[in-house]
N, C-alpha and C positions, 0 to 999 in steps of 0.2 A: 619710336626712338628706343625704348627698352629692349623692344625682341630683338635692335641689333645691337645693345649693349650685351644682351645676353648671349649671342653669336659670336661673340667679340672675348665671351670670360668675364667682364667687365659687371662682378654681380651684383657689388655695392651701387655704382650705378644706377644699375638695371631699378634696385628697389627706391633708391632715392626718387628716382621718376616716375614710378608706379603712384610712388607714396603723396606724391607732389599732385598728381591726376587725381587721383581716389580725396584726397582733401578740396576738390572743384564740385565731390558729387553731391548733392540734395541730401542733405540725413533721411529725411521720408522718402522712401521709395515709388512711391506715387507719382512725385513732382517730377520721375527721371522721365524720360521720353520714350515712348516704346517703338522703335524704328520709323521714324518718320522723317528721319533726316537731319532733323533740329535736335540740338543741345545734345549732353552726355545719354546713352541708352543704358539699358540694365546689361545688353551684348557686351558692349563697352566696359564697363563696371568687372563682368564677368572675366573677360581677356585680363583688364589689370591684376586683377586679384590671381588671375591662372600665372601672370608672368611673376608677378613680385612672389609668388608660392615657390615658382620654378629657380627663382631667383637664390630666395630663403633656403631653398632645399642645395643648391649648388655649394653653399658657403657651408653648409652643415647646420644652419641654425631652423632647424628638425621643426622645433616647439610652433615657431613662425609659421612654419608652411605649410603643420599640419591645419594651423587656426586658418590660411589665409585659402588652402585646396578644401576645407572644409565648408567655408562660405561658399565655395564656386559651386559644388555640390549641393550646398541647400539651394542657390539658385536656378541650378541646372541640374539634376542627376545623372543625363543622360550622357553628360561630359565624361567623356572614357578617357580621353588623356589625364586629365584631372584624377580619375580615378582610379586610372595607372600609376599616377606620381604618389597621390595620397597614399595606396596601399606600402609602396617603396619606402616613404617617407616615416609609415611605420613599420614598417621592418625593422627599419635603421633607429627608432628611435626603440625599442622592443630591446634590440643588441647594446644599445648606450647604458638601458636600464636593467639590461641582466650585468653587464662588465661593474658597474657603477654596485651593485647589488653584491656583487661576488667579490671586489675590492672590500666592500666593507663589511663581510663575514670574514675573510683575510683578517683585515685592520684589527678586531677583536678578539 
């Protein structure tokens, strides 16, 4: 349901639903299922956190999706989309914090 919220522009959504999912999962990591077919997987887990990141990143709220593409990476490194977005996501957040930076040597 989220990837086609997210298909849709629809990113409030998108994250409301992730967010809704990811509060089903196991706090310990242990108890999640690792591909067996049963209950939430850590796969699972990963996908939400890469949409709600994807999501976070779409609206601009930067801080979000660095924290959220940041977990997808501690779970998986080898996530290259993830690690395409993350790097973007700081770019953009690099530019908020030099504009932000340079407004207030202005300001003074």
């Amino acid at each position: 349901m989220a990837l086609c919220q997210l298909k849709a522009g629809s990113n409030a959504f998108a994250v409301k639903q992730c967010t809704a999912a990811l509060e089903l999962v196991p706090s310990e990591e242990e108890q999640l299922k690792y591909e067996d077919g049963e209950g939430i997987t850590l796969h699972d887990v990963e996908k939400l956190l890469f949409r709600r990141g994807s999501a976070y990143a779409a609206s601009d709220l930067l801080d979000e999706a660095h924290d959220d593409l940041t977990r997808v990476l501690q779970m998986n490194p080898a996530n290259q989309p993830a690690k395409r977005l993350l790097e973007d996501v700081q770019r953009r957040l690099a530019s908020v914090h030099n504009l932000m930076a340079e407004r207030l040597r202005r300001a003074l």
